[in-house]
Backbone as ProteinMPNN parsed JSONL, in Angstrom:
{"seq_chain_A": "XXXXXXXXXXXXXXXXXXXXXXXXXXXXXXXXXXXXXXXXXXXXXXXXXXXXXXXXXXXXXXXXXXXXXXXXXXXXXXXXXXXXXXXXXXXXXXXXXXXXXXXXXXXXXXXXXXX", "coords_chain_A": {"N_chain_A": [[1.287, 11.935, -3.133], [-0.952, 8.997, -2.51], [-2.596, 6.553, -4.289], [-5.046, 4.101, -4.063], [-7.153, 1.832, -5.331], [-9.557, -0.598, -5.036], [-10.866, -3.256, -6.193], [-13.518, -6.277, -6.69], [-14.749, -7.386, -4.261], [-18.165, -8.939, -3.347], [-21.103, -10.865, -2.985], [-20.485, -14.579, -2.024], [-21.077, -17.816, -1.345], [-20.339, -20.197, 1.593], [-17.488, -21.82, 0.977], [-16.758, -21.048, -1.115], [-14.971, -18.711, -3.777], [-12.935, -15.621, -4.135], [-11.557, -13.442, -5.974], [-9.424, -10.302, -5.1], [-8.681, -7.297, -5.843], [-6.39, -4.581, -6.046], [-5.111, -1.278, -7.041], [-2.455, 0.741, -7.194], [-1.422, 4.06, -7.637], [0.387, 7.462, -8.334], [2.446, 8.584, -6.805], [4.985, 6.606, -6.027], [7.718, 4.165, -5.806], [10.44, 1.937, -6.222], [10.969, 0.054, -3.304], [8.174, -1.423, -1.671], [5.657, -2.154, 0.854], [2.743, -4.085, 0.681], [-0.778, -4.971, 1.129], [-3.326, -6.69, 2.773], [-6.089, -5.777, 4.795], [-8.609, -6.658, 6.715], [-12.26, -5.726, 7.945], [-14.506, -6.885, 10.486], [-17.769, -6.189, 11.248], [-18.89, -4.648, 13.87], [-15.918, -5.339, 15.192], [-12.424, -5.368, 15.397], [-9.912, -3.781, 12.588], [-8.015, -5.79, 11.232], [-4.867, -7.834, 10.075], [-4.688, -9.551, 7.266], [-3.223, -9.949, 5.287], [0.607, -9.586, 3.985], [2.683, -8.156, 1.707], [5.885, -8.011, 0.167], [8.217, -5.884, -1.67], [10.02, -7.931, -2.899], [8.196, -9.988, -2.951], [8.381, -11.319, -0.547], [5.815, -12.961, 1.695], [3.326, -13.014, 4.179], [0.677, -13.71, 6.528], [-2.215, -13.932, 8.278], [-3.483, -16.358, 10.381], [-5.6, -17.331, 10.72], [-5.996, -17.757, 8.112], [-4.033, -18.967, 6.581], [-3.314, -21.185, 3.911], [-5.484, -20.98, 2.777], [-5.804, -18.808, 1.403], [-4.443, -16.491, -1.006], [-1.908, -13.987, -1.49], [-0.449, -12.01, -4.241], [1.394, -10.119, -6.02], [2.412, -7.072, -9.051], [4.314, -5.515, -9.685], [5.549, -3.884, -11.788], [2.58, -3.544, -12.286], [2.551, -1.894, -9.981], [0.464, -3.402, -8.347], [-1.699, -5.017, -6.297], [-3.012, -8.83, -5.286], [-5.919, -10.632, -4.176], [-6.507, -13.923, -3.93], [-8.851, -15.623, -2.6], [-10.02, -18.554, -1.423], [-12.096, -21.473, -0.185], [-14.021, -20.389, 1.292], [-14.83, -19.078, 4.279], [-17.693, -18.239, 6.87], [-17.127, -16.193, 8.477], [-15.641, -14.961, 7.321], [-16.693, -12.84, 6.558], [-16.635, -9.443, 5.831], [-15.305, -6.598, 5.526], [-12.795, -5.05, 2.905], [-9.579, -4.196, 3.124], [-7.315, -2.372, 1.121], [-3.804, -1.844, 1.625], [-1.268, -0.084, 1.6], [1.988, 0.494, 2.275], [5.343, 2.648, 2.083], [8.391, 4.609, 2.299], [7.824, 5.057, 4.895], [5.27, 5.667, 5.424], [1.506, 5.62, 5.559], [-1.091, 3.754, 3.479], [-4.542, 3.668, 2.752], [-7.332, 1.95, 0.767], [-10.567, 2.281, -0.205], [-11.731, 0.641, 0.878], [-13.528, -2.797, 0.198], [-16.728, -4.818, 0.396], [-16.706, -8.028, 1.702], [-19.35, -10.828, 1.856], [-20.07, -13.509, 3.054], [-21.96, -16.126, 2.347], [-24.591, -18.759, 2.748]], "CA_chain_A": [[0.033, 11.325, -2.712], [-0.704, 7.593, -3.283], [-4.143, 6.39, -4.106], [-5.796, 3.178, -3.592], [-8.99, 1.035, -5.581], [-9.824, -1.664, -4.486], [-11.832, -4.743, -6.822], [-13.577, -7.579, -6.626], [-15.552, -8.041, -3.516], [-18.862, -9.335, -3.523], [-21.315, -12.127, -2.368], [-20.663, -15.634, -2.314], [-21.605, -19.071, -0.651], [-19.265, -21.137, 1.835], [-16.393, -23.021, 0.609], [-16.319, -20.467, -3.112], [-13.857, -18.412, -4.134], [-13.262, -14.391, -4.653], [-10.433, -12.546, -5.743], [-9.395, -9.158, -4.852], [-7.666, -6.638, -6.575], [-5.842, -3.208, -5.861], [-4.649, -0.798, -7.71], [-2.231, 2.012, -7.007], [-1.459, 5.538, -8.295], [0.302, 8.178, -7.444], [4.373, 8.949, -6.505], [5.488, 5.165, -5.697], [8.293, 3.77, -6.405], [11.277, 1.095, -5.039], [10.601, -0.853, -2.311], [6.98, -0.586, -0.172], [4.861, -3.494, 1.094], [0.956, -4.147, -0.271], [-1.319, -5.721, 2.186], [-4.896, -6.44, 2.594], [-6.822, -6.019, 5.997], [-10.172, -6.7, 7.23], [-12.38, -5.548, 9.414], [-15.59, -7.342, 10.279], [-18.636, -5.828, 12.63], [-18.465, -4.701, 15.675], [-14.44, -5.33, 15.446], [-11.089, -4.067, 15.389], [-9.309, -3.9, 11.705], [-7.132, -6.879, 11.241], [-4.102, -8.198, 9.191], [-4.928, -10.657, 6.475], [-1.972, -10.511, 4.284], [1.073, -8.646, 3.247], [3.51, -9.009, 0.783], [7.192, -7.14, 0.102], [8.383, -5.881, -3.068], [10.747, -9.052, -2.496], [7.507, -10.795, -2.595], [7.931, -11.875, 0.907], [4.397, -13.136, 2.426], [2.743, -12.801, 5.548], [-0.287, -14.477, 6.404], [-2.637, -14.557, 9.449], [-3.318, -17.666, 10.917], [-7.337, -17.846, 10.311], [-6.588, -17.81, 6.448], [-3.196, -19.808, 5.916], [-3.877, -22.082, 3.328], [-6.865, -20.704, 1.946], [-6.272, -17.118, 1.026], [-2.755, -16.352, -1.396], [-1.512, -13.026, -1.798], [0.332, -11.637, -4.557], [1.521, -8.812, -6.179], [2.411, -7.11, -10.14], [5.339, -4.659, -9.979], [4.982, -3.198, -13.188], [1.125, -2.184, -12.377], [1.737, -1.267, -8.722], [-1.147, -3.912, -8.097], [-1.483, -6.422, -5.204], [-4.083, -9.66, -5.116], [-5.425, -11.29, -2.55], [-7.294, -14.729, -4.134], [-9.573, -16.292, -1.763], [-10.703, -19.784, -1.398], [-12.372, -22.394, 0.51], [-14.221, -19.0, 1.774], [-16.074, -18.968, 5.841], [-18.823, -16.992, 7.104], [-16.382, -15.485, 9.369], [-14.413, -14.35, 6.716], [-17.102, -11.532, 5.92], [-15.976, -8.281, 6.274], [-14.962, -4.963, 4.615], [-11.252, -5.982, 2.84], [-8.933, -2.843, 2.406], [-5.926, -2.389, 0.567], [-2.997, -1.152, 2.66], [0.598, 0.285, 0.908], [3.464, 1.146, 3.53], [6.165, 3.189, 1.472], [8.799, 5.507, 2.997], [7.288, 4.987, 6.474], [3.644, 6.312, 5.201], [0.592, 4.081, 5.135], [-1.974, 4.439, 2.217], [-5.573, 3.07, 2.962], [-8.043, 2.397, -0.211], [-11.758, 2.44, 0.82], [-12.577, -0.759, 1.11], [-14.407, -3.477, -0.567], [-17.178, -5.772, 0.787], [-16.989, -9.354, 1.51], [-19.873, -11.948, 2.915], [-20.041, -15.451, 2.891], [-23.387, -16.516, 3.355], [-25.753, -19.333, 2.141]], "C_chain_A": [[-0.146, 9.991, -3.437], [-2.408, 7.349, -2.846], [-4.492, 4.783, -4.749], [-7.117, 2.72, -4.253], [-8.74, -0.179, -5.925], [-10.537, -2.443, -5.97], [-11.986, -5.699, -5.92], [-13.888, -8.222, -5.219], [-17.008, -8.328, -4.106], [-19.702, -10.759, -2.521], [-21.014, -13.467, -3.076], [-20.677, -16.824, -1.05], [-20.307, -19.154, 0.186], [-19.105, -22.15, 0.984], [-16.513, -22.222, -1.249], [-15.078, -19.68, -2.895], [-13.986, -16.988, -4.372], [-11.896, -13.689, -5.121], [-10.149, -11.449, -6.058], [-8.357, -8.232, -5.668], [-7.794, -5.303, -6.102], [-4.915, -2.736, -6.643], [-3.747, 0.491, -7.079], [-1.509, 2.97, -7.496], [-0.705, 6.528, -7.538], [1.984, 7.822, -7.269], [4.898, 7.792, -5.455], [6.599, 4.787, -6.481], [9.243, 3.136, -5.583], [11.018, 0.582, -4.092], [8.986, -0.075, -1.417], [6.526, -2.314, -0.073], [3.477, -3.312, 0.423], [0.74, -5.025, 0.962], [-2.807, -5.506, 1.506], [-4.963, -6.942, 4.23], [-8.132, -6.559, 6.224], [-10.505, -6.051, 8.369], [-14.332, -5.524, 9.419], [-16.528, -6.206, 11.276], [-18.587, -5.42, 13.726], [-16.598, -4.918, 16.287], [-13.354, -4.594, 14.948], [-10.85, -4.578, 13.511], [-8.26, -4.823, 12.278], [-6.653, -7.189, 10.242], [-4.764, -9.432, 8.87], [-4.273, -11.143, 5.467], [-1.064, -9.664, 4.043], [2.266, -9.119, 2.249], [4.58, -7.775, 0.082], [7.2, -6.925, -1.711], [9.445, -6.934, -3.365], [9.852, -10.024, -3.106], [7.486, -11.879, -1.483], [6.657, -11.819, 1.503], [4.252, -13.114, 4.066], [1.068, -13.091, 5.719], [-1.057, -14.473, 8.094], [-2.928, -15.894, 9.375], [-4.725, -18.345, 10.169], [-7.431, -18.002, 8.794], [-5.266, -18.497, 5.792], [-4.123, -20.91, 5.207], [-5.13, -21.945, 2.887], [-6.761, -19.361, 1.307], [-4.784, -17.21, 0.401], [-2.835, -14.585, -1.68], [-0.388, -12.545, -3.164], [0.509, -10.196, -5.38], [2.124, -8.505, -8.061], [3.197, -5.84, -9.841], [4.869, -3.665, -11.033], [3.507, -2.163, -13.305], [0.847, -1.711, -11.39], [0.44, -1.934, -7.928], [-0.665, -5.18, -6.905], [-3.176, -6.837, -5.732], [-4.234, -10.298, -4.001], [-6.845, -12.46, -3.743], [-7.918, -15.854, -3.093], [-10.037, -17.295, -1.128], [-11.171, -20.561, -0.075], [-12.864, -21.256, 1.926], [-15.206, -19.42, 3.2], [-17.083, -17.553, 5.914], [-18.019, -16.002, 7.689], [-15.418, -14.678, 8.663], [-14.785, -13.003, 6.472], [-16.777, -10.509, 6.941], [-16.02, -7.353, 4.93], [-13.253, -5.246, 4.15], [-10.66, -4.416, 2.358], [-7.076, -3.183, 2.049], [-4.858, -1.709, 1.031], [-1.557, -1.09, 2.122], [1.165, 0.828, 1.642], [4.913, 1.35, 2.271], [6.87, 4.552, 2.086], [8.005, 5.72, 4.78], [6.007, 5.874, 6.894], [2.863, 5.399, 4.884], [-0.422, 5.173, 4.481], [-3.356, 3.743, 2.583], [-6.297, 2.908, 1.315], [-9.781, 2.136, 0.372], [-12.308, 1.408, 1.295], [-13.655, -1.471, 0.316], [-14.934, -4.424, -0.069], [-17.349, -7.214, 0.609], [-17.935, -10.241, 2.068], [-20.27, -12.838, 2.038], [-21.218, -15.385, 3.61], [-24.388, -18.002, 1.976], [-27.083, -18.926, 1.801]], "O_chain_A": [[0.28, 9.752, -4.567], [-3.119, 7.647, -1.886], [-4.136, 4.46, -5.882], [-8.166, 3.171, -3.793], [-8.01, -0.701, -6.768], [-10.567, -1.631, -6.895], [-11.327, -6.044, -4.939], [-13.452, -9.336, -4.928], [-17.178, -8.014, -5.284], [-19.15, -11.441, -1.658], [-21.164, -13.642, -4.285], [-20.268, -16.563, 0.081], [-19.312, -18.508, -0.141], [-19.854, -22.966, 0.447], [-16.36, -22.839, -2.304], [-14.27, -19.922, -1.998], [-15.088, -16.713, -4.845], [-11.161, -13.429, -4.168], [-10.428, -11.145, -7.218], [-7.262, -8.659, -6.035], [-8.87, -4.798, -5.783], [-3.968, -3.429, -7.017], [-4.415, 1.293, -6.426], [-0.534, 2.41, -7.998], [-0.901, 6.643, -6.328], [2.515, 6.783, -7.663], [5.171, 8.031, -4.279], [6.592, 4.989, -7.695], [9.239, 3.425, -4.386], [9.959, 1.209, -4.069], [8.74, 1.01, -0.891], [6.925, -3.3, -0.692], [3.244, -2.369, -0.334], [1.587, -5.614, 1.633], [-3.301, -4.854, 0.586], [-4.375, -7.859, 4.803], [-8.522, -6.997, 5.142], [-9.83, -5.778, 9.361], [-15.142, -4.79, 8.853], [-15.908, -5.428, 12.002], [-18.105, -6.116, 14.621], [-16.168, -4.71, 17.422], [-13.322, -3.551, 14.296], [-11.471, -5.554, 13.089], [-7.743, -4.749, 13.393], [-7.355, -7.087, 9.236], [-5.274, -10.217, 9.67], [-4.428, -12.2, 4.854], [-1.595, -8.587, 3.774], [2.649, -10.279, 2.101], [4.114, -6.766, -0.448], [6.569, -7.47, -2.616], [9.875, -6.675, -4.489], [10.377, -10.917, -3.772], [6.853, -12.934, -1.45], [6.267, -10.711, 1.872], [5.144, -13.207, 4.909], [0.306, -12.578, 4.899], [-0.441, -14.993, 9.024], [-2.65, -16.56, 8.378], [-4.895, -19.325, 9.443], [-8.472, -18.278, 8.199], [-5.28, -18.641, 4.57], [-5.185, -21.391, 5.602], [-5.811, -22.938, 2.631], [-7.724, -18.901, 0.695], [-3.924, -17.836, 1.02], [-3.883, -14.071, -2.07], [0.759, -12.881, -2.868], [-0.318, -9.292, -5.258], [2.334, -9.573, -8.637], [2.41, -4.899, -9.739], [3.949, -2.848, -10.983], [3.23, -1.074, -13.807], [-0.24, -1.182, -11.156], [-0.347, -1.357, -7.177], [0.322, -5.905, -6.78], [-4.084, -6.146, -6.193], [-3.424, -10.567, -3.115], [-7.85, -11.935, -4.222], [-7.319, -16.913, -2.903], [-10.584, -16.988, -0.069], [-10.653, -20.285, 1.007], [-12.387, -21.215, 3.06], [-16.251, -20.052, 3.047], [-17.171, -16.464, 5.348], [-18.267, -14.844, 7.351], [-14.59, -13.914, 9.16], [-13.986, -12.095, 6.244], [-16.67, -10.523, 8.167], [-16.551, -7.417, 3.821], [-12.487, -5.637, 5.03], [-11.146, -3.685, 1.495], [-6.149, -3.852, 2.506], [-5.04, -0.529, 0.73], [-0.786, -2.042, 2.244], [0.813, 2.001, 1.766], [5.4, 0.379, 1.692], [6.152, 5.512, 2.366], [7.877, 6.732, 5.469], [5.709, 6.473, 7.927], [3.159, 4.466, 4.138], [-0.634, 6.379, 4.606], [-2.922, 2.62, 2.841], [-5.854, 3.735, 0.518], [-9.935, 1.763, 1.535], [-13.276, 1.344, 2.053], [-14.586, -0.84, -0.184], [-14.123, -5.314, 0.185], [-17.962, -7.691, -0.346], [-17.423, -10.697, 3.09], [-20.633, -12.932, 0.865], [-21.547, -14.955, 4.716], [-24.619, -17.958, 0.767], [-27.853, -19.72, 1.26]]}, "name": "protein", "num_of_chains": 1, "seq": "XXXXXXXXXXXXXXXXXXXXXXXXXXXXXXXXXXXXXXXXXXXXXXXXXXXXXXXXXXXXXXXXXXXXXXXXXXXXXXXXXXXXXXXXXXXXXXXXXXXXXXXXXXXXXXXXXXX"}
């Protein structure tokens, strides 16, 4: 069993900064991916980043260049640091580990951008 907590949502303004943290636990080991999703209102869950034990990235489109992903071997931990943040960006941000061809959810942590 592999377990999932999230950090480091919260409010802040357009155009600040937040960054996210996950933690995970639990019978991991050798290659998996780390991701972070969203999933705003009224919509579907959506990719917002993932990142290999390679540290190969992956990036939607709506957050190249503003959002970096990375990751900490050693503590099992992925980041996702934020910037140059939209209204559109708010949402619910979850932490997503694919290992052995099993996905791990963690509960999610709230994000809105608002003045």
């Amino acid at each position: 069993q592999v377990h999932l907590v999230e950090s480091g949502g919260g409010l802040v303004q357009p155009g600040g900064s937040l960054r996210l943290s996950c933690a995970a636990s639990g019978s991991i080991f050798g290659r998996y991916v780390m991701g972070w999703y969203r999933q705003a209102p009224g919509k579907q869950r959506e990719l917002v980043a993932t990142i290999s034990s390679s540290s190969s990235t992956k990036y939607a489109d709506s957050v190249k260049g503003r959002f970096t992903i990375s990751r900490d071997n050693a503590k099992n931990s992925v980041y996702l640091q934020m910037d140059d943040l939209k209204p559109e960006d708010t949402a619910v941000y979850y932490c997503n580990l694919v290992f052995i061809s099993l996905q791990y959810w963690g509960q999610g942590t709230p994000v809105t951008v608002s003045s």
